[in-house]
Structure formats: structure tokens, C-alpha cells
C-alpha positions in Angstrom: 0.0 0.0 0.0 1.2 3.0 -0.7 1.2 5.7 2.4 0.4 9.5 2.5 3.5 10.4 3.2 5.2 12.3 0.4 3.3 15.2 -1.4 4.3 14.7 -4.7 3.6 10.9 -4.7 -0.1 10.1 -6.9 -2.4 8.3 -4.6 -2.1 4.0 -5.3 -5.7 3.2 -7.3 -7.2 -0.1 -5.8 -10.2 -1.7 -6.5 -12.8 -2.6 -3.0 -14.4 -5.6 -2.3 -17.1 -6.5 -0.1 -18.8 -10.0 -0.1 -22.5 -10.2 1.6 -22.8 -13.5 3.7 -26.2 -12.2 4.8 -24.4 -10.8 7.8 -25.8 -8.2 9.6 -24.6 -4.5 9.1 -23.0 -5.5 5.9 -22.3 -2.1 4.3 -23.5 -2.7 0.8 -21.4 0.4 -0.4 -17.9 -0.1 1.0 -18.3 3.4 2.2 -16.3 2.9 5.5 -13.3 0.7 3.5 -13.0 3.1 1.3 -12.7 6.1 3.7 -10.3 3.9 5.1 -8.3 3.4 1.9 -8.0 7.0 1.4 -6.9 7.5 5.0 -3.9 5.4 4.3 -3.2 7.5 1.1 -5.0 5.5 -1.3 -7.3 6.0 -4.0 -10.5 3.2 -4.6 -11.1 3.8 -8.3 -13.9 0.9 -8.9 -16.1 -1.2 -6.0 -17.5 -4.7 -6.2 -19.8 -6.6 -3.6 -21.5 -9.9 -4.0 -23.0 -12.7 -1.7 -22.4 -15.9 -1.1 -23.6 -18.5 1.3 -20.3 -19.1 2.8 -16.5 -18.1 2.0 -15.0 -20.0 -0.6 -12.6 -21.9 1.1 -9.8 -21.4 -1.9 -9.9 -17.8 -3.6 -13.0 -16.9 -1.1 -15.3 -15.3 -4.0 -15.0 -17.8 -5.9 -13.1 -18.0 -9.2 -15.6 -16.3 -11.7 -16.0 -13.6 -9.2 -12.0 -13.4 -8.7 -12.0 -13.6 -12.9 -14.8 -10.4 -12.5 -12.3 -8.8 -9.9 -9.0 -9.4 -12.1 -11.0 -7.5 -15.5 -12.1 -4.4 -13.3 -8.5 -4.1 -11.8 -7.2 -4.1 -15.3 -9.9 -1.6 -16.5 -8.8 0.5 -14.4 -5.5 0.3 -13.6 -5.6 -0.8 -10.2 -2.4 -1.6 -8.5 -3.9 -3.7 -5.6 -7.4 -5.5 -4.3 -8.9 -4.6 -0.3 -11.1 -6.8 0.8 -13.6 -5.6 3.4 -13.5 -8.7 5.6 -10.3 -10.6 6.6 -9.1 -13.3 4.4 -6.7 -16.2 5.7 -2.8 -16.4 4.5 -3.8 -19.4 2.2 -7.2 -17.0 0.4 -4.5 -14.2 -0.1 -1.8 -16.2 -1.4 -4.1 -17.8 -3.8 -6.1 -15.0 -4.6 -2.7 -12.9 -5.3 -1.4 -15.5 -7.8 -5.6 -15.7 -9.4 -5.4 -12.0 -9.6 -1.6 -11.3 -10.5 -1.7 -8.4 -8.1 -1.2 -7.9 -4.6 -4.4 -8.4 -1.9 -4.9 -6.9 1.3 -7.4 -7.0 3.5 -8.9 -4.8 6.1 -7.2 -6.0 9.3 -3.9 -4.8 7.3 -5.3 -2.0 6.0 -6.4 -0.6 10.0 -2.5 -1.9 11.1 -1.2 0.3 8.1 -3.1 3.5 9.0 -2.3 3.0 12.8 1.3 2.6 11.8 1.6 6.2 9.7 -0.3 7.6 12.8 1.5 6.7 15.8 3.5 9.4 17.1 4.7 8.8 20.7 6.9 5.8 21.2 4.4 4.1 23.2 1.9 4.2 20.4 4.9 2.9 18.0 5.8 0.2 19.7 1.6 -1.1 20.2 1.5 -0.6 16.3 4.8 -2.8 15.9 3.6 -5.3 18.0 0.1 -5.7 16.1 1.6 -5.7 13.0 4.6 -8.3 13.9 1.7 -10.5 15.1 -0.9 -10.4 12.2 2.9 -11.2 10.0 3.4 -14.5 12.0 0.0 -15.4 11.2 0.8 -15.1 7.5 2.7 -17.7 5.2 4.0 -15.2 2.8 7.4 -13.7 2.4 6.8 -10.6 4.0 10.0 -10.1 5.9 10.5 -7.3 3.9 7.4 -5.3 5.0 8.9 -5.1 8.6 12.4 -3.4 6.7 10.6 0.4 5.6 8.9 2.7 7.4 6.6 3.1 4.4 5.9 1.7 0.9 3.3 -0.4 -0.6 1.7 -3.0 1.2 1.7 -5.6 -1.5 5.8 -6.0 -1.1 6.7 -9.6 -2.2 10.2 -11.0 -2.1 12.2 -14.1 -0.5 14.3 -17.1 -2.0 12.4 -19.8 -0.7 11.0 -21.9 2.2 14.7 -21.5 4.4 14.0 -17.6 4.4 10.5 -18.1 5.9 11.9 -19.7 8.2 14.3 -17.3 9.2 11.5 -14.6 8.6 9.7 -16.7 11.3 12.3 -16.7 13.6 12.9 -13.2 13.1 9.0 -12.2 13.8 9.2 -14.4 16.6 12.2 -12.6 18.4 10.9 -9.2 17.3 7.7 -9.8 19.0 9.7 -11.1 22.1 11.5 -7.7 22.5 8.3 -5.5 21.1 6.6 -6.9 23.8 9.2 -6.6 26.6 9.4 -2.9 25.5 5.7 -2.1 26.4 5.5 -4.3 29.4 8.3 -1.6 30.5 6.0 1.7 29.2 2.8 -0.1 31.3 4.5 -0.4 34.0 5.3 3.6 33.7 1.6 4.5 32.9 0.4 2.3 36.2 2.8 4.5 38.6 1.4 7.8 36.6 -2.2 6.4 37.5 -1.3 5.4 40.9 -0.2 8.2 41.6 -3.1 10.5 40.4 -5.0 8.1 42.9 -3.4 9.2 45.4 -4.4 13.0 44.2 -8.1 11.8 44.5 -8.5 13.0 41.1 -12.1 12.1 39.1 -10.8 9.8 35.8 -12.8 10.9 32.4 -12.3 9.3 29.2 -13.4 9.9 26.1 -14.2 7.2 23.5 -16.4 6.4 20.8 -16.8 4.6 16.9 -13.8 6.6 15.2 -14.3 9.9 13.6 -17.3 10.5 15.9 -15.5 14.1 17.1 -13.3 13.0 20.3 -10.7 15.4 19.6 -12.7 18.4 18.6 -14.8 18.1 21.8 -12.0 17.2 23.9 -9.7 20.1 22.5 -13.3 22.4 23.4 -13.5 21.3 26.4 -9.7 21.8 27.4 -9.0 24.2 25.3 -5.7 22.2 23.7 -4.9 21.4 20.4 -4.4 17.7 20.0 -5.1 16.8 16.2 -8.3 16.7 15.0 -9.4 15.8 11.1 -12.7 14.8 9.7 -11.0 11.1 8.9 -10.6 7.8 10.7 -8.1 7.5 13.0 -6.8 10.7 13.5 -6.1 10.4 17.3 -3.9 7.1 18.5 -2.0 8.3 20.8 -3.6 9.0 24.7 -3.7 12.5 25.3 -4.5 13.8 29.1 -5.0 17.3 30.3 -6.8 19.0 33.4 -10.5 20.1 33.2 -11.6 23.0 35.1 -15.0 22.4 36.1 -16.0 25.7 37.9 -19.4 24.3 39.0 -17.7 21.7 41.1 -14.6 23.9 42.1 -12.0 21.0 40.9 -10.3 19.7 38.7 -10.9 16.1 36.7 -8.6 14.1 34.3 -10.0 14.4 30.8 -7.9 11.8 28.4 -8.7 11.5 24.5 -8.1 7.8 23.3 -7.9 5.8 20.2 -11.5 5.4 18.0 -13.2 2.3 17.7 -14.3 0.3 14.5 -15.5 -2.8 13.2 -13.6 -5.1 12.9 -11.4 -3.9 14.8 -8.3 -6.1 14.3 -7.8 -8.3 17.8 -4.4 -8.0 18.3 -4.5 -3.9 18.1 -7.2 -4.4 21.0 -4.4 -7.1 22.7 -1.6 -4.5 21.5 -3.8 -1.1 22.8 -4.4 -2.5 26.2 -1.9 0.0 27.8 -3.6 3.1 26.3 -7.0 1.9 26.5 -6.6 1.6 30.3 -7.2 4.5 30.3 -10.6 4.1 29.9 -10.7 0.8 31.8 -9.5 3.2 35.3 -11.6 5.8 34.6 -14.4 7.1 37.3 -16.8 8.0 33.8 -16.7 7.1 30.0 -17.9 9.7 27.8 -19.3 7.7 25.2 -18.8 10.3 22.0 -21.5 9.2 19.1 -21.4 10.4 15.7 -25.4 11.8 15.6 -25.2 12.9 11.8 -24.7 9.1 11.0 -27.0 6.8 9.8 -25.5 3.9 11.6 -25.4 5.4 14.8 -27.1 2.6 16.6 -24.5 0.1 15.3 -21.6 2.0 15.8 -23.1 2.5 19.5 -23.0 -1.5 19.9 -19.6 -1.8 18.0 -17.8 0.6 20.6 -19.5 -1.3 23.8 -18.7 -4.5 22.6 -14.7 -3.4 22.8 -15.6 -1.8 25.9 -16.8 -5.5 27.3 -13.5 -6.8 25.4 -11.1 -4.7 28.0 -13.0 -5.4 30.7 -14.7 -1.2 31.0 -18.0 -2.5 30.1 -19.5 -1.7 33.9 -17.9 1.7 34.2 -20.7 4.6 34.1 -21.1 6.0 31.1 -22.3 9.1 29.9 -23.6 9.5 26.0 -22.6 12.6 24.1 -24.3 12.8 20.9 -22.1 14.9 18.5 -22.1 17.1 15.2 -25.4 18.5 16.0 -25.0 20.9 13.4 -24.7 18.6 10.8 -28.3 17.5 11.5 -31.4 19.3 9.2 -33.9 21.0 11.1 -36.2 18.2 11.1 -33.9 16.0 12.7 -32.7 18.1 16.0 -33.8 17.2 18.9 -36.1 19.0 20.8 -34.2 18.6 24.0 -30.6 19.0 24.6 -30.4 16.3 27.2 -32.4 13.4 27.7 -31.9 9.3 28.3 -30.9 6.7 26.4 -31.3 2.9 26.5 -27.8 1.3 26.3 -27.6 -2.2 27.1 -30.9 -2.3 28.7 -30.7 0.2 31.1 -30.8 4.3 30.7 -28.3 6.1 30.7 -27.6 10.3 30.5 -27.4 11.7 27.0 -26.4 15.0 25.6 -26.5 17.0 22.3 -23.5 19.2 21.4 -21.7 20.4 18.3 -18.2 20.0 19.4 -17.3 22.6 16.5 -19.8 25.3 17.1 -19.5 25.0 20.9 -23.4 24.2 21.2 -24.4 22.4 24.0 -20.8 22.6 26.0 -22.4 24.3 29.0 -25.2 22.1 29.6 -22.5 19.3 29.2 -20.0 21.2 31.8 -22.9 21.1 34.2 -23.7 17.9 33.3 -20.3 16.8 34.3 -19.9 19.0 37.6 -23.5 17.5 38.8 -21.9 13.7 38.2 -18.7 14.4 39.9 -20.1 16.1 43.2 -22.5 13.4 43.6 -19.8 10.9 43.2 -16.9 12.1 45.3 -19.1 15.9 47.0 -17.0 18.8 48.8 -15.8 16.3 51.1 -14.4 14.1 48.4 -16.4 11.3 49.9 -17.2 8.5 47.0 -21.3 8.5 46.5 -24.3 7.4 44.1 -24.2 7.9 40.9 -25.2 11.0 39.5 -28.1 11.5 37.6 -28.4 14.7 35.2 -30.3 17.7 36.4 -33.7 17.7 34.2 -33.4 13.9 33.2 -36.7 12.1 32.1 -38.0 8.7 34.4 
């Protein structure tokens, strides 16, 4: 794959597929892949989808559908094939040599973003580690994809069976280290979080389906300037500052952490643990949630069932319905808090437009209310707040 990282350098053109195995929330358009494909510098220049009963166990589509695949890659001059759902080492390999190009799927495709986004060494070294395992899963040479910091992702090389081997052993001891190296930077973030323990300090963090406006409304609220872009993944490293709330008269930690998605490849979750405990030690969850989306409601599930994945799923959470402004008329909400049922049970819900500011106070309050009943003036733990105006 080829990355964003040079100016001058054409986006790659790749051709998208999807297959429909009468899944639910199958997304018939490839919208997310793609936006996914041109977050990693790509360009999708034709999309197929098609259903099947069940994966074919060989090339996966099927070999007049991988015949259909290889004319529109050729018609338009793709370079390389995504597929929207992962596809074992033995599909791509024989798939690759059906379609005489190179085939990804999405798990790589999320590893490959996360790798051209990770900025603090921490981050790094969780990317490293998810991509060195999703390589020692696969049967292909792809020592060399491990050599360059960036390049396309269809890289093929290798003399023969000895250097898989080696490339094996070489994954293998890479992992061992990678691994070693973040047991050393967890270690680090559990002091830092024992320590604000000891300060008392109420734990907020933000998360949500990626792209659903963390940063904006975290940078709003703290008035900082960690990155913020209307694409997927443009946060992966933890950020933490202090939040004044005035109406409480202290302090809380606010921390911005990496989006969700589905599909969400497993070791990233494994690899993420130290940054997303952030959000399993924290006192509240604000639970971010695209509102201008169609697929709210799934994207809602997707992000709880990662919650339930590193163990936060029982931490109160608070919903903060976003992009309010990119709503029509019709569609606002007559309200600018209410409840919503998440998991079966209600839970406090808020509209705001992170990037017009509307709704910030009534969240600030919001916020102030749930901390005083949980730790009060005398910083004594209590109930659970509930929001001033809230519905039965």
C-alpha cells in the first residue's frame, strides 16, 4: 500500500471488495473501506460486492467472481485489491497469484493507517507489535514489509522456504522484544495512575466509533490542540490534560483515546491494552457518538462491545451525541439532554456540536452535577449521579 507520506507521490488506485454472507450490518457500499483506503493515502477507483452462502474456502469469491475482480482491476489500472472482511494467509496467497496483483485485507489496511499515525513511542511500539503478530500469522514472504517505514503494502520477495523460516524466527524474536518494550511503558503508565490516585482525582475518558469528534470536543472542552481531522483515525495516541469544572470547584482528568471500528483487528485491541486503560480506570466514560450518522445505533453496539473486550463494560457512562449541526432541522432534537437505553438500562445523554460549541455548557454542568454526587465537597465516593432535568 502506498502511504500519504510524500506530497508529490499520486495516490495508489485499488479496486474494493465486499462479499454479503447475509451478515448483519453488511455495508453494501464499502463506504467505511473506502474512507479507510484514502486514510492510508490511497485512491479506490472501482467497488464490487456480491453474496455468497459461505466463503470459498480457496480464492474466497470464488473463481468467476475473482475472474470479475481481475477484468475491473485491469480496466482500471488498479495496483492492488482490499477486501472488506479478513481473508486467511492461504485465500491471499491464492487469490494474489488468481489476480496477479497484490491483496490486502482490512485488518492490514487498519494496522497500516495506525502505523503512519502513531506518534509517541508508546503508540509505536503497540503498532509494531500488532503488526509483527498479524505477519506470524501469515505464510507469505513478508520479511521485507517489517524493513521500511513506508511503501506499498503488496511488497513480495524471499528465496524460498529456508527464508520463511528465518522470517519466522525473526518475527518471533521481534515480538519477544516489542513486547518486553511495552511491558516496560505499562508499567510507567500504572505508577502515573497510581499516583493520580493518590491525588483523588475524578478519571474521564473519552471514547467512541472513530471519527465521531473526540478530539474536537476534547480540545473544546480543554481548550488544547491535539489533532483533529474529519477522517478515521486521526487520534492514536492518549492524550491527558486537566478540566476545570468551575461548578464543582476542581479539577478532573479528561484523556482522549484511540477510536473504535469494526472489525477492529484483535491484536490492536491485545496490542492497545496500555492506552485503552485508560478508559478501563476511569471514574466516567464519555461515550462520543457520531449523531449525523445513519449507523449510529451500530456504531453504538460496535464501541460497547470493545468496551466489554477490556473489561470497562460496567464503568458509568455518559452519551454525548455529536455534530449536532450537521443535523437538518427536522432532525434536531427538541431537548438538549435526555436518556438513552444502552444495554438495557438508561443512561444520561447530551447533544452538542463540538465545533460550534453548542451544548458545552449544559454538558459542563452535566459533568460538575456527576462528579459532586460521586466524590461531593468532602471528596467522599457516593451514588451515581443523575443529570439535572433527566426524564423517568
Amino acid at each position: 500500500m502506498s502511504s500519504g507520506g510524500s506530497a508529490q507521490r499520486q495516490p495508489a488506485p485499488v479496486v474494493l471488495v465486499g462479499v454479503d454472507f447475509g451478515l448483519p450490518h453488511f455495508d453494501g457500499a464499502l463506504e467505511e473501506l473506502g474512507l479507510l483506503a484514502q486514510t492510508a493515502g490511497l485512491e479506490p477507483v472501482a467497488r464490487l460486492t456480491c453474496k455468497r452462502k459461505a466463503p470459498d474456502a480457496a480464492l474466497f469469491v470464488g473463481s468467476g467472481k475473482a475472474d470479475e475482480i481481475r477484468m475491473l482491476a485491469q480496466m482500471h489500472g488498479a495496483v492492488e485489491v482490499l477486501f472488506d472482511q479478513a481473508l486467511s494467509p492461504a485465500q491471499q496467497r491464492n487469490l494474489e497469484r488468481h489476480l496477479e496483483l497484490p491483496v490486502n485485507d482490512r485488518t492490514l489496511l487498519i494496522l497500516e493507517i495506525f502505523a503512519q499515525r502513531a506518534r509517541s513511542h508508546e503508540g509505536k511500539l503497540q503498532v509494531e507489535l500488532a503488526r509483527l503478530q498479524y505477519l506470524s500469522t501469515r505464510l507469505v514472504r513478508r520479511w521485507s514489509h517489517l524493513e521500511r517505514q513506508r511503501g506499498g503494502i503488496g511488497t513480495r520477495g524471499g528465496p524460498g522456504e529456508t527464508q520463511i523460516e528465518l522470517d519466522r524466527r525473526m518475527i518471533g524474536d521481534a515480538i519477544k522484544r516489542t513486547r518486553e518494550r511495552l511491558l516496560k511503558v505499562k508499567r510507567q503508565r500504572s505508577t502515573q495512575r497510581r499516583q493520580r490516585e493518590r491525588r483523588d482525582t475524578f478519571n474521564i475518558s473519552l471514547v467512541g466509533y472513530t471519527n465521531a469528534g473526540k478530539s474536537t470536543l476534547f480540545n473544546a472542552l480543554v481548550k488544547a490542540r491535539a489533532y483533529a481531522a474529519d477522517q478515521l483515525f486521526a487520534t492514536l495516541d492518549t492524550t491527558t490534560r486537566q478540566l476545570y469544572l468551575g461548578e464543582a470547584g476542581r479539577s478532573v482528568s479528561l484523556s482522549d483515546t484511540v477510536g473504535f471500528i469494526r472489525d477492529l483487528p484483535h491484536g490492536l485491541v491485545d496490542a492497545f491494552q496500555a492506552t485503552l486503560q485508560e478508559a478501563v480506570d476511569a471514574d466516567l466514560l464519555l461515550h462520543v457518538v457520531d449523531a449525523a450518522n445513519p449507523h449510529f445505533p451500530e456504531q453504538i453496539q460496535e464501541v460497547q462491545r470493545v468496551l466489554a473486550e477490556i473489561g470497562a463494560q460496567e464503568i458509568p457512562q455518559m452519551l454525548v451525541f455529536n455534530k449536532l449541526d450537521a443535523l437538518p432541522p427536522e432532525q434536531r432534537p427538541l431537548q438538549v439532554q435526555d436518556t438513552y437505553e444502552l444495554d438495557g438500562r438508561p443512561v444520561p445523554r447530551l447533544f452538542v456540536s463540538a465545533q460550534a460549541g453548542e451544548g458545552l455548557p449544559a454538558l459542563r454542568e452535566a459533568l460538575a452535577a456527576t462528579v459532586m454526587a460521586e466524590r461531593g465537597p468532602g471528596m467522599t465516593p457516593g451514588a451515581a449521579a443523575e443529570l439535572p432535568g433527566d426524564g423517568p
